[in-house]
C-alpha positions in Angstrom: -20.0 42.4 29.1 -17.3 42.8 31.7 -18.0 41.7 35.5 -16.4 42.4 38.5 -13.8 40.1 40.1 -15.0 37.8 42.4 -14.9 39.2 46.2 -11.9 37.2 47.0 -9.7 37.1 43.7 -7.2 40.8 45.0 -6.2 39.0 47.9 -5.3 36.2 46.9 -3.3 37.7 44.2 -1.5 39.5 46.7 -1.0 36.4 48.4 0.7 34.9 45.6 2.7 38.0 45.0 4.0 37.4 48.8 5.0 33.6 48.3 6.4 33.7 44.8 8.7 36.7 46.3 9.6 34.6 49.6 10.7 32.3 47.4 12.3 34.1 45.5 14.4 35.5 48.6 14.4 32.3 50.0 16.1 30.0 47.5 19.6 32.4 47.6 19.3 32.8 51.6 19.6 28.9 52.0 22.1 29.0 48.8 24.1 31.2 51.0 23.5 29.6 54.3 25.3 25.9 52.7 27.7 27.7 51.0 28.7 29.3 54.4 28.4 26.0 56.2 30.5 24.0 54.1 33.3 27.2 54.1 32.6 27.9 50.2 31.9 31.8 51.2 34.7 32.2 53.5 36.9 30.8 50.9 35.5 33.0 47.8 35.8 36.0 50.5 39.2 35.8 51.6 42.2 37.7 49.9 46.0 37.3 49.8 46.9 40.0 52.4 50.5 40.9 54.0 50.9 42.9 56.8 54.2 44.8 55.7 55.5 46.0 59.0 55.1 42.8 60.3 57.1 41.2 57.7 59.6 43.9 57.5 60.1 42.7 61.6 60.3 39.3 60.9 62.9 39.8 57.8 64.8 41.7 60.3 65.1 39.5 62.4 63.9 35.8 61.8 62.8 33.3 64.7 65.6 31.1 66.0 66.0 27.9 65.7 66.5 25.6 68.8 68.5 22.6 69.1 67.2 19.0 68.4 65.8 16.8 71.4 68.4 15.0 72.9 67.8 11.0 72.1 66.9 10.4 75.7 63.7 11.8 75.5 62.8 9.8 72.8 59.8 9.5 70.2 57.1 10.1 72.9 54.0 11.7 70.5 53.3 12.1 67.1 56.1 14.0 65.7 58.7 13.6 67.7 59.3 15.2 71.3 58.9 18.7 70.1 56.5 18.2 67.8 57.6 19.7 64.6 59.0 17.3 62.8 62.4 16.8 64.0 64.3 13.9 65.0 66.3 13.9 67.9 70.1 14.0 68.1 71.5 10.6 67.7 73.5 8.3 65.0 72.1 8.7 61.7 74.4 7.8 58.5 73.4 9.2 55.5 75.4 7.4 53.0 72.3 5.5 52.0 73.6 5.3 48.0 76.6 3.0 49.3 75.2 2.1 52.4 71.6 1.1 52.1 69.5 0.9 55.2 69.7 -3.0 56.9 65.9 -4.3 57.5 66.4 -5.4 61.3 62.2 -6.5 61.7 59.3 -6.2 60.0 55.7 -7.1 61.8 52.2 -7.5 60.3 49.9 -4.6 61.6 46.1 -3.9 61.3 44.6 -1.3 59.3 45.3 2.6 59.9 47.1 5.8 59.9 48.4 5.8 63.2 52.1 6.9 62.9 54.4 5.2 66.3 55.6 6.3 69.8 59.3 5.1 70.9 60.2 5.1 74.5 62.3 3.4 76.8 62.7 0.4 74.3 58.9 -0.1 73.4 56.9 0.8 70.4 53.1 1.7 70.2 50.9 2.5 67.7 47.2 1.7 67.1 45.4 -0.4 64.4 41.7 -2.1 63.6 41.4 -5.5 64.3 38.4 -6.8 63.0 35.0 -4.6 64.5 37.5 -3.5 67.6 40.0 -0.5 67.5 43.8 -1.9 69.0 46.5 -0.4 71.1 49.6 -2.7 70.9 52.8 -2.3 72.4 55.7 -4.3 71.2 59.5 -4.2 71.7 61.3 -2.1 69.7 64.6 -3.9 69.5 62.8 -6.9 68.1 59.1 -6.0 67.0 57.8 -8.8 69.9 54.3 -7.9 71.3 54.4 -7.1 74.5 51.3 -5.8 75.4 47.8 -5.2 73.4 44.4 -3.4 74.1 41.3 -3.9 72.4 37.6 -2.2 72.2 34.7 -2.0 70.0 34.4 0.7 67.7 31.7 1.5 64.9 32.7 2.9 61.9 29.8 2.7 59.8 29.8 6.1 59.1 33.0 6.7 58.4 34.8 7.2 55.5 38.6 5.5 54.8 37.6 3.4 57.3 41.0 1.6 57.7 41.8 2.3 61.0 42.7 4.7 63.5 44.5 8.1 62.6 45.7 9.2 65.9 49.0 8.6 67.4 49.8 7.5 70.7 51.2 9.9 73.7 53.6 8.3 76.5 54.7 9.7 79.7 56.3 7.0 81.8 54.0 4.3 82.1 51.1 6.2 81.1 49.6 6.3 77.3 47.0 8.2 75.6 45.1 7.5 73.0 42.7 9.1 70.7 40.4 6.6 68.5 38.6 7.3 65.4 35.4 7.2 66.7 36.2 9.5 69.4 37.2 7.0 72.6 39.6 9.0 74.5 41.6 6.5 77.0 44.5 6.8 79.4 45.8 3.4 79.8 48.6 2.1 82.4 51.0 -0.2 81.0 51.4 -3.8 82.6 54.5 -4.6 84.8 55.3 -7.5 83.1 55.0 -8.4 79.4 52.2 -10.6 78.4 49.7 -8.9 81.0 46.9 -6.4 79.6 47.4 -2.7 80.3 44.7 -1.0 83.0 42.4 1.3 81.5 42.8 4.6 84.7 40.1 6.5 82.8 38.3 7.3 79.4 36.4 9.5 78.0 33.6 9.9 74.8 34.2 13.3 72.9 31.6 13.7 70.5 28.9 12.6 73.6 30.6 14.9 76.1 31.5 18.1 74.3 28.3 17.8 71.6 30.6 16.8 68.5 30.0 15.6 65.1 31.9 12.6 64.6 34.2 14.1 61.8 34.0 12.5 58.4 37.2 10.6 58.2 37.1 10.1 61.7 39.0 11.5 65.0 43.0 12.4 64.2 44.5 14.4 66.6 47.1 12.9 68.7 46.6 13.8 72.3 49.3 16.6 73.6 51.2 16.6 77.3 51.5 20.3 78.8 52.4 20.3 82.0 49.8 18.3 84.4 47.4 18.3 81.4 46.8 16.3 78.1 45.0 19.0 75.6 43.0 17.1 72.9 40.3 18.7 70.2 36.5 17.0 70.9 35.4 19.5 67.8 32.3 19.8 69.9 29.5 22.9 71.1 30.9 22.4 74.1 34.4 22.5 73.6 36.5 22.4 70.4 39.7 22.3 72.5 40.2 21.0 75.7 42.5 19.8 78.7 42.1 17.5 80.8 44.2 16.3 84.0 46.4 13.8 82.9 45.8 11.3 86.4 42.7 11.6 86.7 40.8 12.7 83.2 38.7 15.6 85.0 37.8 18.4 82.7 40.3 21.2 83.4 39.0 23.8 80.8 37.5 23.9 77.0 37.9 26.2 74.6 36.2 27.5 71.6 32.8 25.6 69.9 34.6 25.0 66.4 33.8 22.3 64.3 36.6 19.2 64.7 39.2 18.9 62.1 41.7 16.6 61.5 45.2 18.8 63.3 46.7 17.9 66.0 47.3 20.7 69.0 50.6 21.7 69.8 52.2 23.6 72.6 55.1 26.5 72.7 56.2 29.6 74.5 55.7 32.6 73.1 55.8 36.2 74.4 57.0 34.3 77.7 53.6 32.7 78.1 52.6 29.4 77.4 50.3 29.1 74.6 48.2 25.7 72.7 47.7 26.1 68.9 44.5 24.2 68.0 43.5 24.0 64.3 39.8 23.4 63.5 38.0 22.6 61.4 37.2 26.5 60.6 40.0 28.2 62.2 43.4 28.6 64.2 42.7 29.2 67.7 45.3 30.3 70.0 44.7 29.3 73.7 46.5 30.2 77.2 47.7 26.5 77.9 47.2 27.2 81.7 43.3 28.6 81.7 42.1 28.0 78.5 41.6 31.7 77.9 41.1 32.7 74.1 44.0 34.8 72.9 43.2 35.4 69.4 41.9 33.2 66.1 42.2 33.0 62.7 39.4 31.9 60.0 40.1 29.4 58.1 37.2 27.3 56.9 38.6 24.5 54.4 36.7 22.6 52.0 35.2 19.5 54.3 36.6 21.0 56.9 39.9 19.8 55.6 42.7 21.6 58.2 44.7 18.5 58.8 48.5 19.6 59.1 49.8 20.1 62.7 50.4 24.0 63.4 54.4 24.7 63.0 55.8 26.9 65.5 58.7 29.0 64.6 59.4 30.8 68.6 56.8 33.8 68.3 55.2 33.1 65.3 53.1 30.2 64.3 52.7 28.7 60.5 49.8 26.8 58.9 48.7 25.3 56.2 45.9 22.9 54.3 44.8 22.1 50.9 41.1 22.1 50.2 40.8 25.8 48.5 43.2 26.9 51.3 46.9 28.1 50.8 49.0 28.6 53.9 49.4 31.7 56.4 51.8 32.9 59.2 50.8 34.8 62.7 52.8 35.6 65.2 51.7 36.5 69.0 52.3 39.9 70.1 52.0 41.8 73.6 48.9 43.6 73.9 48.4 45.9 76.7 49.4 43.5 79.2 47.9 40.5 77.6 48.4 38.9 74.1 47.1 39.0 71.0 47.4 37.0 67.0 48.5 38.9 64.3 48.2 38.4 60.8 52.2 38.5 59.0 50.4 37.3 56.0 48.2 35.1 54.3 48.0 33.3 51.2 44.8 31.6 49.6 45.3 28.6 47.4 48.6 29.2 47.0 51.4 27.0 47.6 52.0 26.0 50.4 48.7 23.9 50.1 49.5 20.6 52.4 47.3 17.6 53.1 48.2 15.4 55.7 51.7 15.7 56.6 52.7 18.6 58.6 56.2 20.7 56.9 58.7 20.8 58.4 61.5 23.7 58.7 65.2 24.2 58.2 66.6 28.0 58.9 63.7 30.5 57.0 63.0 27.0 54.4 60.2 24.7 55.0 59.8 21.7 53.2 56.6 19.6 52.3 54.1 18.6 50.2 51.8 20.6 48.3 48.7 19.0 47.5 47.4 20.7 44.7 50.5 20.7 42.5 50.9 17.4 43.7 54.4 17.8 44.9 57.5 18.3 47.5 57.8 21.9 47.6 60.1 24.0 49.4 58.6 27.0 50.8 60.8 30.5 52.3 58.4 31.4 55.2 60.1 34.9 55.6 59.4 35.8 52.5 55.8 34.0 52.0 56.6 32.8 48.8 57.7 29.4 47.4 61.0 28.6 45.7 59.9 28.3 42.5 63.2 26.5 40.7 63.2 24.1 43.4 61.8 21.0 41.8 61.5 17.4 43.4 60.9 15.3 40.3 58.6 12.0 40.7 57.8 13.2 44.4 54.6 13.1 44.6 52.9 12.9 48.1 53.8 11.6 51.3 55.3 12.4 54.9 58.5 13.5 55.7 60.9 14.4 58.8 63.6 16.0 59.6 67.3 13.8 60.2 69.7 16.7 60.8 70.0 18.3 57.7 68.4 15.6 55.4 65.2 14.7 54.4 63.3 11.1 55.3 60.8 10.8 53.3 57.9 8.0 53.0 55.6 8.6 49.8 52.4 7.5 50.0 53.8 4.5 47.4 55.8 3.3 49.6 59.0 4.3 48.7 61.5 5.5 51.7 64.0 8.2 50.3 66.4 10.0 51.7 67.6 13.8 50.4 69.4 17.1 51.4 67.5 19.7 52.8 68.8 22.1 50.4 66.6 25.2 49.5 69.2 25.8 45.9 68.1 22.1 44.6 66.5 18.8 45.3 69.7 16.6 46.4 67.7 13.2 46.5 71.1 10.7 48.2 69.0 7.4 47.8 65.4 5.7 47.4 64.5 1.9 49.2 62.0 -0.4 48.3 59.7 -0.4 51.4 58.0 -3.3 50.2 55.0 -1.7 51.6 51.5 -1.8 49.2 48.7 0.4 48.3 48.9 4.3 48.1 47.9 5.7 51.4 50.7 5.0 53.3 50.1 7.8 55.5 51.9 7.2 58.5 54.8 9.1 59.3 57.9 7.9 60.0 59.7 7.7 63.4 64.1 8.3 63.4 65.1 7.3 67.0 68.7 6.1 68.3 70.0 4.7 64.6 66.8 2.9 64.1 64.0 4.7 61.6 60.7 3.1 62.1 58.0 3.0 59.4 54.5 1.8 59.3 52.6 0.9 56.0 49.4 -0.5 55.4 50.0 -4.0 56.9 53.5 -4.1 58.3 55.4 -2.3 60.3 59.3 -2.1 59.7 62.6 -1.0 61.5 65.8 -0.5 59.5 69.0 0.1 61.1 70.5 3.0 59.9 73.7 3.6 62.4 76.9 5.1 61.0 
């Protein structure tokens, strides 16, 4: 005999309906909520794309290329004075095969990736020295120290927790530094050698602009424009910002990106001074004098993994990252009075794919490393494609500038080699035994006067390299 349900049983059915199909809706809504945190959608979303009139207008008539630095303004910021890569006029031989460069000093360092600053006859760079993050000064002519500062820094929750990653900036007697935890300093160098430098002011990113301390720690090198020094706290409130560079008050902030591991860099374009500041997510582009937004581009790598310094080429502006990325050029156009970011073209996880070091560029040639085939690559920007018979056998990874038209390179090995900047072949002239251990010699190297600094994982070394 049947019987009725009990009073109760429909509704509760229904309920269950109702959960099993919230469930059901929410196990792909928080699928799709990580895989858009951690740039997986963005990356799956995005598309080769070319903007053809914009190419044809760039084909027509490519950006020019100014003249080196002279050697007077020196190696003041991570690389070099204009920050693309290039070193500054000055004695340079390049018959390395016959000629090998002469070691003039080696000096022990503490762990890190902090590449070095040459002015005025002094060196700096930082390093860990036990629990404490280091800023040391020493003479360049001999590798003496002359001055050192120390302060604690935590890096329990970092990973490749070697040392700093930052370079130091100097303007006269005035360096900044950026640590890996996020210490932001402006220190005053001593008089005299021997005596500490004074600390004029400091400040704590990650606490003051609500940042995540990024994985592998704080990277970007601080950046001199004008009264300012621009530096990227990644933070809520503030993924770029500038502060005044005597006294360290807030001048503006930009953007709430996530930090990545770029440094910003500075140019004129369209007439108006402009800060490119790669995130962790994007390319910002940023009025260097108010901080206004002029235009972005998405770019969400894998770990948030945009590490390569933004290469300016006069109106346009090049980047490039590994991480599922590929590499894309923008250039800055007049808007209706104002400016805007255009898209010349885009393309996703193709070469040129670089890691750490930054490419550098010679006429409408780049040349770098592309992390995904594991290889130097030489890239033609104005067409957006890379030079596919140009192979660089048994290059693997490392950093590399620019020595007039040659090629220093420092693999992540150790070895220092020296080649042609020539877009028909790879001309390699000569490879030196650094000496230098491990394989994350990251640092890049520093050509200044006829003396071509390097840092490895525990030394630091100048060769003499004058005609």
């Amino acid at each position: 005999m049947a019987t009725d349900p009990a009073p109760d049983s429909k509704p509760r059915s229904r309920a269950r309906i109702w959960l099993l199909a919230a469930g059901v809706v929410a196990i792909p809504v928080g699928l799709l909520a990580v895989l858009y945190q951690n740039g997986t959608l963005q990356r799956w979303a995005a598309r080769d794309a070319t903007n053809d009139a914009a190419l044809n207008d760039l084909r027509a008539t490519p950006p020019a290329v100014p003249p080196p630095a002279a050697a007077s303004a020196g190696w003041p910021q991570f690389m070099g004075p204009l920050r693309d890569g290039r070193a500054p006029a000055g004695p340079f031989r390049t018959d390395w095969d016959k000629n090998p460069p002469k070691r003039v000093w080696s000096v022990p360092t503490g762990g890190g990736y902090s590449s070095l600053a040459v002015v005025g006859g002094r060196l700096y760079t930082q390093d860990r020295n036990g629990s404490d993050e280091r800023v040391r000064c020493l003479d360049a002519a001999t590798g003496a120290p002359v001055w050192e500062y120390a302060y604690p820094a935590d890096y329990a929750n970092l990973s490749y927790a070697a040392g700093p990653r930052a370079t130091p900036t100097v303007e006269g007697n005035r360096v900044y530094v950026v640590g890996a935890t996020g210490a932001f300093l402006c220190l005053e160098s001593p008089a005299a050698a021997g005596q500490p430098p004074r600390v004029v002011w400091r400040h704590d990113l990650p606490a003051e602009f609500r940042a995540k301390l990024p994985a592998w720690g704080y990277a970007g090198s601080p950046l001199i424009e004008a009264d300012t020094v621009i530096v990227q706290p990644g933070g809520k409130d503030g993924s770029v910002a500038a502060f005044d560079k005597a006294t360290g008050a807030v001048r503006w902030k930009a953007g709430s990106n996530p930090p990545g591991y770029s440094s910003p860099v500075a140019a004129t374009a369209q007439g108006t001074r402009v800060v490119f500041a790669f995130t962790g997510d994007a390319l910002l582009c940023v009025h260097a004098g108010t901080g206004e937004m002029i235009g972005s581009l998405a770019w969400a790598a894998q770990s948030e993994g945009n590490i390569a310094t933004p290469l300016v080429l006069d109106d346009y502006v090049f980047v490039s990252s590994a991480y599922g990325m590929g590499c894309a050029l923008l250039r800055v156009k007049p808007d209706g009075g104002r400016l805007k970011l255009e898209t010349v073209y885009s393309r996703r996880n193709k070469p040129l794919r670089t890691h750490h070091s930054t490419a550098v560029a010679v006429g409408e040639y780049l040349y770098g490393f592309d992390t995904e085939q594991g290889r130097l690559t030489c890239f033609n920007y104005v067409r957006g494609a890379e030079v596919e018979e140009w192979e660089a056998v048994g290059v693997k990874k490392g950093s590399l500038i620019l020595a007039g038209k040659h090629l220093v390179i420092l693999t992540q090995n150790g070895d220092l080699i020296l080649a042609e900047a020539n877009p028909a072949e790879y001309r390699p002239v000569a490879t030196v035994r650094t000496g230098f251990t491990g394989s994350d010699n990251w640092a890049l190297p520093v050509l200044l006067d006829g003396r071509l600094y390097l840092r490895g994982t525990d030394t630091i070394i100048c060769y003499d390299v004058t005609p």
